[in-house]
One Martini backbone bead per residue (centre of mass of N, CA, C, O) as a GRO file, in nm:
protein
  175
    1UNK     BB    1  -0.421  -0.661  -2.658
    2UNK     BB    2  -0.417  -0.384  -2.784
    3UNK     BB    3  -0.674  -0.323  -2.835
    4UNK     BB    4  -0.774  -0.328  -2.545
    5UNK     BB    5  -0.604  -0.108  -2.429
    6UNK     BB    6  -0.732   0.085  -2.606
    7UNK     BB    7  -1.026   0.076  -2.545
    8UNK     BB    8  -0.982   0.129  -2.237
    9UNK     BB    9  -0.824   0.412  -2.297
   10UNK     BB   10  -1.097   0.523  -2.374
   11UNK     BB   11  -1.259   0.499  -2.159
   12UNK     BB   12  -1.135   0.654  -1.938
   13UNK     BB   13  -1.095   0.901  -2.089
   14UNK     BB   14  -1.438   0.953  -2.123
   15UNK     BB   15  -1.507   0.940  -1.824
   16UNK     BB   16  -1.296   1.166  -1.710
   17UNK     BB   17  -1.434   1.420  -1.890
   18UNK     BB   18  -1.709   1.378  -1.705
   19UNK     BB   19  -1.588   1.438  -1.462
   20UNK     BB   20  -1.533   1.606  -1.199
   21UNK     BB   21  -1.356   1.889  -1.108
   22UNK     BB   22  -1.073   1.820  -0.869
   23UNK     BB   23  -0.855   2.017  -0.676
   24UNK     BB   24  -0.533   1.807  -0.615
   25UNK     BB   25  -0.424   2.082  -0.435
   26UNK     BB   26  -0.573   2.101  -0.226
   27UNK     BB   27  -0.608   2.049   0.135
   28UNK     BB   28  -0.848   1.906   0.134
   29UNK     BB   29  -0.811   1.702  -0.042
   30UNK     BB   30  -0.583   1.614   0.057
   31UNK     BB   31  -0.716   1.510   0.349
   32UNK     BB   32  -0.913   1.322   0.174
   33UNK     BB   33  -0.661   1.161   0.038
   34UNK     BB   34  -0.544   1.033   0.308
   35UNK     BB   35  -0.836   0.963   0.447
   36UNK     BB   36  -0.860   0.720   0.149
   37UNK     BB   37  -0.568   0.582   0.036
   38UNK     BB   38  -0.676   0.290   0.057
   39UNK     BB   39  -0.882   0.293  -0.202
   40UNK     BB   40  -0.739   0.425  -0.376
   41UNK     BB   41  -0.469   0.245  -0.438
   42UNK     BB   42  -0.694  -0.026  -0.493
   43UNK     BB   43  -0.748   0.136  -0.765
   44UNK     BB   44  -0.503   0.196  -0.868
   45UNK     BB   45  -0.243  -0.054  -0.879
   46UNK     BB   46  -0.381  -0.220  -1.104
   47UNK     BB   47  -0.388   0.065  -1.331
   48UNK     BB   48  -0.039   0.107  -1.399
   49UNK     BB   49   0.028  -0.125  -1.648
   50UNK     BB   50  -0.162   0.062  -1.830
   51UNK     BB   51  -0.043   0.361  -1.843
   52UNK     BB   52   0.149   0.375  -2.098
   53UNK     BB   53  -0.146   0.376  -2.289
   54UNK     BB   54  -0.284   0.660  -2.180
   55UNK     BB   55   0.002   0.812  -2.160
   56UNK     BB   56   0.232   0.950  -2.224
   57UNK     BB   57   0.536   1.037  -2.180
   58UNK     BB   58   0.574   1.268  -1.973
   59UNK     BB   59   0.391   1.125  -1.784
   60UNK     BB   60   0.556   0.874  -1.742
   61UNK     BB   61   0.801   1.001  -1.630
   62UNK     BB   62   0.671   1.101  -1.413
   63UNK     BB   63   0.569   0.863  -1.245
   64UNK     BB   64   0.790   0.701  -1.217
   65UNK     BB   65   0.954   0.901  -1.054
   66UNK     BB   66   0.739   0.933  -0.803
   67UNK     BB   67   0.746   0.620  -0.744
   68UNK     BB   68   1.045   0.500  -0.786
   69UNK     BB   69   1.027   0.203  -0.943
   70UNK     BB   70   0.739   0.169  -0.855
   71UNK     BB   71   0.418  -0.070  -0.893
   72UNK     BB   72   0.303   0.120  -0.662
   73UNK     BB   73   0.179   0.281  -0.460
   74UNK     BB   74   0.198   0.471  -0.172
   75UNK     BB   75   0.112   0.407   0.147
   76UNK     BB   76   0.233   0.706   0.219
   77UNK     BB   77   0.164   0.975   0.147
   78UNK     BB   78   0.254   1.326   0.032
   79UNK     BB   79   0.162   1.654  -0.029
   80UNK     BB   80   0.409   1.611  -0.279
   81UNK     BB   81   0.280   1.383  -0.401
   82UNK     BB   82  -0.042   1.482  -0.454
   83UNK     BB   83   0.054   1.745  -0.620
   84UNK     BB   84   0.210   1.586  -0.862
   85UNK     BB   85  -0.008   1.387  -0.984
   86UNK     BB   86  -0.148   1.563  -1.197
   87UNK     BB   87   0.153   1.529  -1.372
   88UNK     BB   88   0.101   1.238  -1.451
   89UNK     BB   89  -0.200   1.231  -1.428
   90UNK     BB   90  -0.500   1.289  -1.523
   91UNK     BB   91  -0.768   1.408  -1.369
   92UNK     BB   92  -0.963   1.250  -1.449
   93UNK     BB   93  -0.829   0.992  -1.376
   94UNK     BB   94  -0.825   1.069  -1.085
   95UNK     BB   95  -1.172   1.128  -1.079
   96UNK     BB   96  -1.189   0.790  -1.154
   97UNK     BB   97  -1.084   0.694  -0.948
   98UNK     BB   98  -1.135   0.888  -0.623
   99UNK     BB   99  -1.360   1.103  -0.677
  100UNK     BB  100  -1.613   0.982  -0.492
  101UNK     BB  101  -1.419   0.993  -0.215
  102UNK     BB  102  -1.338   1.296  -0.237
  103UNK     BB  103  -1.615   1.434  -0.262
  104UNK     BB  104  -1.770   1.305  -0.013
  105UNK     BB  105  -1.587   1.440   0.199
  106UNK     BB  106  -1.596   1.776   0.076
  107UNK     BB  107  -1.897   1.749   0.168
  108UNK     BB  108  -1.771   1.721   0.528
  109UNK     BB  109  -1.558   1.887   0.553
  110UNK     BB  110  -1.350   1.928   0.878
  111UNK     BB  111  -1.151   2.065   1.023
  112UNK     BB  112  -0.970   2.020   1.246
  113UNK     BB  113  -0.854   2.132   1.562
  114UNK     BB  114  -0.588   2.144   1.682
  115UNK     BB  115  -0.733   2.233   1.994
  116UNK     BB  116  -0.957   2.139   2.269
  117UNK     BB  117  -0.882   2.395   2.398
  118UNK     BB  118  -1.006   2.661   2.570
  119UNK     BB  119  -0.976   2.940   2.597
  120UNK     BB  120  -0.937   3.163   2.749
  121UNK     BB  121  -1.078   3.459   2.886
  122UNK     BB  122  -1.101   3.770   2.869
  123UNK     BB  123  -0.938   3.960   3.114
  124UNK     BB  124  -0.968   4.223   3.343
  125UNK     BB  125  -0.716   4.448   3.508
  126UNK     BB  126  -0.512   4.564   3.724
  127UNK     BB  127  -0.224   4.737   3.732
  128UNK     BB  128   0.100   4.727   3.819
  129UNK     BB  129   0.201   4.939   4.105
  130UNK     BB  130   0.494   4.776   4.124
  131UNK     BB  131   0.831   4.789   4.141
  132UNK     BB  132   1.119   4.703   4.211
  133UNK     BB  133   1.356   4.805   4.341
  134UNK     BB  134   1.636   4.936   4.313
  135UNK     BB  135   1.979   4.850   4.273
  136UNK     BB  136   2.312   4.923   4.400
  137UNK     BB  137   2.657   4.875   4.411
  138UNK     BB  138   2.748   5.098   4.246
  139UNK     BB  139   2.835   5.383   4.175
  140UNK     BB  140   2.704   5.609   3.935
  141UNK     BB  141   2.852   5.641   3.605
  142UNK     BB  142   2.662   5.663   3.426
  143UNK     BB  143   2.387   5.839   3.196
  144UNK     BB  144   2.214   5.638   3.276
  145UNK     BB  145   1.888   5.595   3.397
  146UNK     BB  146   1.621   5.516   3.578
  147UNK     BB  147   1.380   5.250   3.553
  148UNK     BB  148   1.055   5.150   3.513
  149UNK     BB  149   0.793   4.981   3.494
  150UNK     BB  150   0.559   4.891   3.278
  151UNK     BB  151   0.214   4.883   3.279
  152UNK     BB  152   0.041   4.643   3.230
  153UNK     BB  153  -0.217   4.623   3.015
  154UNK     BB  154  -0.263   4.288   3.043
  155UNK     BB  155  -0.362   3.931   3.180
  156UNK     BB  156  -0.375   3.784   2.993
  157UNK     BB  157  -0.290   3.577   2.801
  158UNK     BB  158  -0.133   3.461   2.509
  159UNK     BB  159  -0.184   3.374   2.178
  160UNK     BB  160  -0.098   3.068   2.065
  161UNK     BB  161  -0.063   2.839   1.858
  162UNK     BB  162  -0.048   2.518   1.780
  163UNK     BB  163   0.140   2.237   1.739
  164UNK     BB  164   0.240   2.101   1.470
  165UNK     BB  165   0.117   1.810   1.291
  166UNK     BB  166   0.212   1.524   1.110
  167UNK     BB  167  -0.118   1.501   1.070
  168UNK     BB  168  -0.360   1.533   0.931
  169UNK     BB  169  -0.676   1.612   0.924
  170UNK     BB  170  -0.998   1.515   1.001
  171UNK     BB  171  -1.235   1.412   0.918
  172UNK     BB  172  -1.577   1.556   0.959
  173UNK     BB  173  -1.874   1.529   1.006
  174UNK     BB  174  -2.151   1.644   0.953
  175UNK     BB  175  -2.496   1.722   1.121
   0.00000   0.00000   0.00000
């Protein structure tokens, strides 16, 4: 049994070796990692209880403490599950799990847009030509003047962010 787990050992390593090198920290990869990781968590979790064969002891004891004493990867990883695999996985060993469905994906990935409402077009206006008359309802004792609204710039309405949202971003295929 030792010695199965020894082979099996050596050729992850070998196989992962030969894989290309795809940046497990980048928000592409995880956005693609999170759109697939129901493939990845399914070929994952088979190859768990083997991991301790192939890994260091401070990688086991990262996967461990990741995992949270779970014997199986998480339904919904997080952004910060995710940043920190590489640290318990060797990324060989991650781009030999999941490698080619995260390659797949990051050559169509299109972040979607925040929001698919297309912003107003910029239009000049003219200033606006007065303010209300200021009124004063007790004679001025202060040494402060009375001033005027100064006249709008533009009449375009200001450009917003849209709010942020809990879900990643979908991979889009492209055309």
């Amino acid at each position: 049994m030792q010695f199965t787990k020894t082979i099996l050992a050596i050729a992850t390593l070998a196989v992962a070796s030969i894989a290309a090198d795809i940046d497990w920290t980048s928000q592409p990869t995880l956005d693609c990692a999170k759109a697939n990781w129901a493939a990845i968590k399914a070929q994952a979790d088979p190859m768990l209880p083997m991991a301790s064969a192939i890994l260091t002891p401070a990688q086991n004891a990262a996967l461990s403490s990741l995992l949270g004493g779970a014997s199986t990867m998480p339904a919904n990883p997080s952004d910060a599950f995710l940043r920190a695999l590489p640290s318990a996985i060797p990324v060989g060993v991650l781009n030999t799990i999941g490698g080619n469905l995260i390659t797949s994906c990051l050559a169509t990935h299109v972040v979607a847009p925040a929001s698919t409402t297309p912003a107003p077009p910029a239009t000049s206006a003219a200033p606006a030509t007065s303010a209300a008359p200021a009124t004063t309802a007790a004679p001025a004792t202060t040494a402060a003047p009375a001033t005027t609204a100064a006249p709008a710039t533009s009449a375009a309405p200001p450009v917003t962010s849209a709010a942020p949202t809990s879900q990643p971003p979908k991979c889009i295929p492209r055309n």
